[in-house]
N, C-alpha and C positions, 0 to 999 in steps of 0.2 A: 489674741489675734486682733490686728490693727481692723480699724472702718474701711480702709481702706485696700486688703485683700480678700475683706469677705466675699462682694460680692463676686470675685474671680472663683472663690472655691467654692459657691454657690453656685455657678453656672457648670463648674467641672463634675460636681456630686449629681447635678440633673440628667447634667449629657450620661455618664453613669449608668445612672438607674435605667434613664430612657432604651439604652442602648444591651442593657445586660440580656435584655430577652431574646433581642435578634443578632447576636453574634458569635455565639456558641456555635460550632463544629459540627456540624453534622455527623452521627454514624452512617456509612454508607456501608449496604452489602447486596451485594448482586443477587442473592437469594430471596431476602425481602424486598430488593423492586419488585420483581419477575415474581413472584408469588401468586398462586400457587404455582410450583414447576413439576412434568408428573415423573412418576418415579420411575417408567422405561419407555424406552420410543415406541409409539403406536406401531411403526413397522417393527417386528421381532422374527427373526428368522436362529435360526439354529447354531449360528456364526457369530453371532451378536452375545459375545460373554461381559465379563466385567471392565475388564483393563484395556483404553484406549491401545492400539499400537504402535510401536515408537521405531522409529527407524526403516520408515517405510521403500524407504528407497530401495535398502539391500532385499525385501521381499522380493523384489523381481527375478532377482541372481544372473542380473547383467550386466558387468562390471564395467562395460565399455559406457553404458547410462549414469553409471556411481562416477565415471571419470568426468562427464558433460555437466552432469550437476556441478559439480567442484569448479567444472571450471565456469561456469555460470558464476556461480556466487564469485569467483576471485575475478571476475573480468565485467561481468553485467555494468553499463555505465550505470541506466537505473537505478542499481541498488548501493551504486558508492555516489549517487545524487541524496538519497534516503542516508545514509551514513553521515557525509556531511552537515543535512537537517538535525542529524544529532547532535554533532558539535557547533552548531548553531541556537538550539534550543540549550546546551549547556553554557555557551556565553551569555544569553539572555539571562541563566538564573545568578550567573555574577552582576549582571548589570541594574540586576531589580534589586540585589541586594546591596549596592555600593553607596546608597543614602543612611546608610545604617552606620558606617564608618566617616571620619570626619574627611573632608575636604578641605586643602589645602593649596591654595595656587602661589607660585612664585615669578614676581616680575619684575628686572631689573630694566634701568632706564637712565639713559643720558641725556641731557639736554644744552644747547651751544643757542648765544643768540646777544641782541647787544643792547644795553642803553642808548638811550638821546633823541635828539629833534632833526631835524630837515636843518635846521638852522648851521651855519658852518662856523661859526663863530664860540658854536658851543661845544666842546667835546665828546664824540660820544665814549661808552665803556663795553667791554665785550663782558661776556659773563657765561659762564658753562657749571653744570655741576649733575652729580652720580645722586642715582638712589638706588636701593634692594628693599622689595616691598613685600612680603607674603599677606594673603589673607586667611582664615582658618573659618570655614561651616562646618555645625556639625550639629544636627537634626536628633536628641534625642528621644529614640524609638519608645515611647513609655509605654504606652497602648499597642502596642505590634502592629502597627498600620503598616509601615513598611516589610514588618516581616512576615505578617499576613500575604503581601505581594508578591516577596521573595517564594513563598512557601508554594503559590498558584504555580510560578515560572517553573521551581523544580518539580511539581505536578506534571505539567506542561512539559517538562524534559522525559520524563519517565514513559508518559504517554508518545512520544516520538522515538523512543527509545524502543517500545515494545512497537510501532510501527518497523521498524527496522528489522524485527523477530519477523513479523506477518509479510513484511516484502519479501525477505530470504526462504520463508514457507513458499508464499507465493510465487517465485521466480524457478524454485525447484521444480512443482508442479508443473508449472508452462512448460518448462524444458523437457519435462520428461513427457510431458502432455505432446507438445513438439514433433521428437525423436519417435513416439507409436505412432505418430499420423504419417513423417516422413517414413515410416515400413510399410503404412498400408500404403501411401501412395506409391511406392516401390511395387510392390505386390499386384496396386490395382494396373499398374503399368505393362508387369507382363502378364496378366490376364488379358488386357486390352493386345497387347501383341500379338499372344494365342489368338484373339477370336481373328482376328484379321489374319492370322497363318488360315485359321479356319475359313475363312470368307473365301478364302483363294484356291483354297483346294474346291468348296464347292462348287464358285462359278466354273472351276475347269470341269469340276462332273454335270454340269448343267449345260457348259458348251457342249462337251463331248454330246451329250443325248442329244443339243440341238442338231449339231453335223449328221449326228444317224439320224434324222427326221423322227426324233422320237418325243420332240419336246416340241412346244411354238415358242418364236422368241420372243412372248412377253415372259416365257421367265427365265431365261437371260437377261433381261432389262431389269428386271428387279432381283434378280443375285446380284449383278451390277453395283442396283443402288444401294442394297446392304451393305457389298462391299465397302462403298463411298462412305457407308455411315460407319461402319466399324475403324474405316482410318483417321476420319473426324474423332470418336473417340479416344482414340488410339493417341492425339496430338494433343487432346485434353490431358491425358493422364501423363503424357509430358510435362506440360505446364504446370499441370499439381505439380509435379516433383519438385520444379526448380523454384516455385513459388514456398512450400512448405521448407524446402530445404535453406532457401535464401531466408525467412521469417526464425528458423533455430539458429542460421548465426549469428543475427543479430543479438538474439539472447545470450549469446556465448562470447560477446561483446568481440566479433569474429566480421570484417565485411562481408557484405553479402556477395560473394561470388558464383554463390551454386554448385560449390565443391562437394557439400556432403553427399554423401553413400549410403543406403540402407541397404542392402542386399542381403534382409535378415527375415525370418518368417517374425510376426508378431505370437511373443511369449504366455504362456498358459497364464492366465489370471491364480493368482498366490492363495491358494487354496483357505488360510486361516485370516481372522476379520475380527478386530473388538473392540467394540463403540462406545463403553462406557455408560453411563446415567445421565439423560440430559443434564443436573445439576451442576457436574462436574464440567462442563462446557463454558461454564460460567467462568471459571478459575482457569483455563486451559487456552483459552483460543488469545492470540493477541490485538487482535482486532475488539474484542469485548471489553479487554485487561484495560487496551487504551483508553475505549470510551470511558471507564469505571474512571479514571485517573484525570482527565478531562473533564468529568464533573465533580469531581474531587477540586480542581484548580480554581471553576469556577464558582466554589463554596467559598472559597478563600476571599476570592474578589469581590464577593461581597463582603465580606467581612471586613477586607480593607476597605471600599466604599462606603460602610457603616462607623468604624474609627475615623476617618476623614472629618468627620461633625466633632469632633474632639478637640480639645487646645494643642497646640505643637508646642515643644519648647524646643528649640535653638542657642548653640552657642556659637558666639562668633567672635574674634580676633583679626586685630590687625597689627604689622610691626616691620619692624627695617630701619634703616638706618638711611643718612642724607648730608653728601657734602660736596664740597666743589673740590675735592683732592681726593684722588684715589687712595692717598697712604689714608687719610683722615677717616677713610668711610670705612673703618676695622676697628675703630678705637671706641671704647663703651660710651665718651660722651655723644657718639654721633646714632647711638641706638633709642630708638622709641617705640612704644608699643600699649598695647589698648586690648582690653578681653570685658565683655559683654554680653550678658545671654535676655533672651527674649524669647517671647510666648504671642504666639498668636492662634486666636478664639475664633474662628469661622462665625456669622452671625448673618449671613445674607449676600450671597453669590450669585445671583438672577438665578435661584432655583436650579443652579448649575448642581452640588451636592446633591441633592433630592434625587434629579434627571438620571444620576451616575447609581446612583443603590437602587433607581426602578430597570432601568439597563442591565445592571449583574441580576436583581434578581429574576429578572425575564433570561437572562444567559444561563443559570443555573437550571430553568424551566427548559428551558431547549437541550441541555446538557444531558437536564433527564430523559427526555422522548426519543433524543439521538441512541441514549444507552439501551434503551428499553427497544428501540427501532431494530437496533447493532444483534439482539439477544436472540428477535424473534428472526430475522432472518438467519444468525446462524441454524437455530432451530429447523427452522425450514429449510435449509442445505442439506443437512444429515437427514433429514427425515427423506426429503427429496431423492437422496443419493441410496437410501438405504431400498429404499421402493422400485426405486429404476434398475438398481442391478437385479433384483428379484425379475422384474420384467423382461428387462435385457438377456439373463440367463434361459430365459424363456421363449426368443424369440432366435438366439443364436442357435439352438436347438433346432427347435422346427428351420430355420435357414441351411444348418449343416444335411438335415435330412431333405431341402428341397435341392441343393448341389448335387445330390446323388440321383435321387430321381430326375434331374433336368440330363446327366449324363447318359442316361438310360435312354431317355425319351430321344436324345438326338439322337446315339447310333442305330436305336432304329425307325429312323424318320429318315437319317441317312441311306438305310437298306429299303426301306417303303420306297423309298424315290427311287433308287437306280432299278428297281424291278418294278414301278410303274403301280406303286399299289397308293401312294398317297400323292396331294399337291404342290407346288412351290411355296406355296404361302405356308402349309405344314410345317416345311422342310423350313422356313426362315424362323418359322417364332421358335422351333426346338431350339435353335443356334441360338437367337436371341432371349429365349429363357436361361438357355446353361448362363451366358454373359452375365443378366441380373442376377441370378440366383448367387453365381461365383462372386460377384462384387458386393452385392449385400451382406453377403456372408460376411468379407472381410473387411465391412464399416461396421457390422456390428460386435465383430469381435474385438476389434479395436475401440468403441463407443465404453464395452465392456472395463477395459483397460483406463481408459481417460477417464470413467465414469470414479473407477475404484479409487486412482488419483483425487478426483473432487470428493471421497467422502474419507480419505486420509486428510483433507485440506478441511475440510468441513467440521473435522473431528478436533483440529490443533494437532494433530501427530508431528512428532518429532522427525527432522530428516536422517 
């Protein structure tokens, strides 16, 4: 070995060594971030078996809901904005990788222009002539600094990729989340009808007793103002409709017109339920998958920002040919060409390198907290979802048994009244209990529904 390469393979064996310890690959597993993870949900009910559920949509067995989904997914702008981002994030991983291959630019050129002076006496000379010039770079990867790069970008692809799964979960959910609210507000609409059918039949039994002088007419003025508030609500649960209704077209990538229809009772919550092991939440949900893949990309970049302190070699070429006649510029004497490789050794960049590997490795630090953030909120979704339906079945209950007793209590508040045995004010809150009791009811059966939605979403379940 010459005096004169040593000290280049002196610098390369340092950068080496220096470098051996912090560039290795991290193992990543979502078990061991999240550690410890416990072995069943603190919520545990009797429903709650082994196997996630897959296919949660046909649970419902309402095929007109299986047709809105489908057509969500094949129309959602949304979700073919997230589709796109895929094949976005896949040109990026060719574009990180195209330093890896050589480069080669082609430039042909002519040029026309003339000899001489200002002087007239002297003749000038015109003079024109052709070239074809190629250049040739080409960056050999020895160290993988480039395809450390490359490797973040398809990271980076995969993680937009499994975005694209959690948008399509997600957009089903909505939809069908959607479709049960436009039934209840369907529902709460003709209860709201009802009570104002009802409002009207009272104030005529509250006129009629005023005419026999059997009543004073402050309570005609106040069946009155019931009235007025039962039709006030009555234009509410209009408004929901065409509000809820025009909100699922758009998901249905449908203008909002306020066409749809529900004229459906909302369907029995799907008797069977299985949540799996929190562990297995890890592996399942794609929102986690991405973030795992995400700080996967950003292992890489440093890694590449750690090779960058490395020497580069390069080869590079130049060649073409050059003549003042087009036949001439084909003939071998008119071709020249030149091939040269070179290395360059980073040695001092205003602490530019340094700046870039404390960037990735703070990026990789945030990469982690996102993922470990990603984990516990799914955790607490399931957990969430799992506790609330327990609740929710609980309160839908005591609701269905307070619709029956508000029904009771008004027809005979109704007969209290025309025989003079109770008040007007009696006679209004029975009306306006039956109203709450019937409308609670059918928000929280419906909650029931959307609720069981958010912990098939919660779970990863398949559509």
């Amino acid at each position: 070995m010459t005096k004169t390469y040593r000290p280049l393979f002196m610098t390369v064996g340092v950068c080496l060594v220096l470098l051996s310890g912090c560039i290795s690959t991290p193992e990543r597993h979502g078990e061991r971030i999240m550690d410890p993870v416990p072995e069943q949900w603190s919520t545990i009910t009797d429903r709650t078996v082994e196997r996630v559920t897959d296919g949660w949509v046909d649970t419902f067995h309402l095929p007109i809901l299986t047709d809105m989904v489908r057509e969500a997914l094949n129309f959602n702008h949304d979700l073919k904005a997230a589709a796109a981002r895929v094949e976005i994030a896949r040109a990026n991983v060719r574009i990180a990788g195209a330093p890896r291959l050589p480069q080669v630019n082609f430039s042909p050129d002519f040029r026309h222009g003339r000899f001489g002076t200002f002087d007239s006496d002297i003749a000038n000379e015109n003079y024109s002539f052709m070239e074809v010039v190629f250049n040739l770079s080409w960056e050999l990867d020895i160290w993988g600094r480039i395809r450390a790069s490359q490797e973040a970008a398809s990271l980076d692809s995969i993680a937009v990729e499994t975005d694209l799964q959690g948008a399509a979960l997600s957009l089903a959910a909505r939809t069908a989340q959607a479709w049960f609210e436009l039934i209840e507000a369907g529902l709460q609409e003709t209860v709201a009808s009802q009570s104002v059918a009802d409002r009207r039949m009272l104030v005529e039994l509250v006129r009629g007793r005023f005419n026999r002088g059997l009543t004073p007419g402050l309570d005609l003025g106040l069946a009155l103002t019931d009235l007025a508030n039962a039709e006030a609500q009555l234009a509410e649960a209009h408004n929901q409709v065409q509000m809820t209704a025009r909100r699922l077209e758009v998901l249905l990538g449908r203008y909002p017109a306020g066409e749809l229809k529900a004229q459906l009772p909302l369907p029995a919550l799907p008797s069977t339920l299985t949540a799996g092991v929190p562990s297995e939440l890890l592996n399942r949900r794609p929102d986690i998958a991405a973030a795992m893949e995400r700080l996967r990309a950003e292992d890489q970049r440093f890694i590449s920002a750690n090779l960058a302190l490395l020497p580069r070699i390069t080869l590079t070429g130049t060649g073409g040919t050059r003549s003042n006649s087009l036949k001439e510029l084909t003939q071998p004497g008119a071709l020249a060409w030149n091939v040269g490789t070179g290395l360059l050794q980073p040695i001092f960049a205003g602490d530019q390198l340094q700046g870039e590997i404390a960037r990735n490795r703070a990026a990789v630090t945030e990469a982690m907290e996102n993922f470990q953030q990603t984990a516990l909120e799914a955790f607490r979704e399931v957990e969430q979802a799992l506790a609330a339906e327990e609740r929710l079945s609980e309160q839908e209950h005591a609701l269905s048994d307070a619709v029956k007793h508000a029904h009771a209590n008004q027809q005979m508040a109704v007969y209290a009244y025309r025989h003079g045995f109770t008040t007007i004010l009696t006679l209004l809150d029975s009306f306006r209990g039956t109203l709450m009791a019937q409308s609670a009811h059918l928000t929280v059966k419906r909650r029931l529904l959307t609720n069981r939605i958010d912990l098939y979403l919660a779970l990863g379940g398949t559509i």
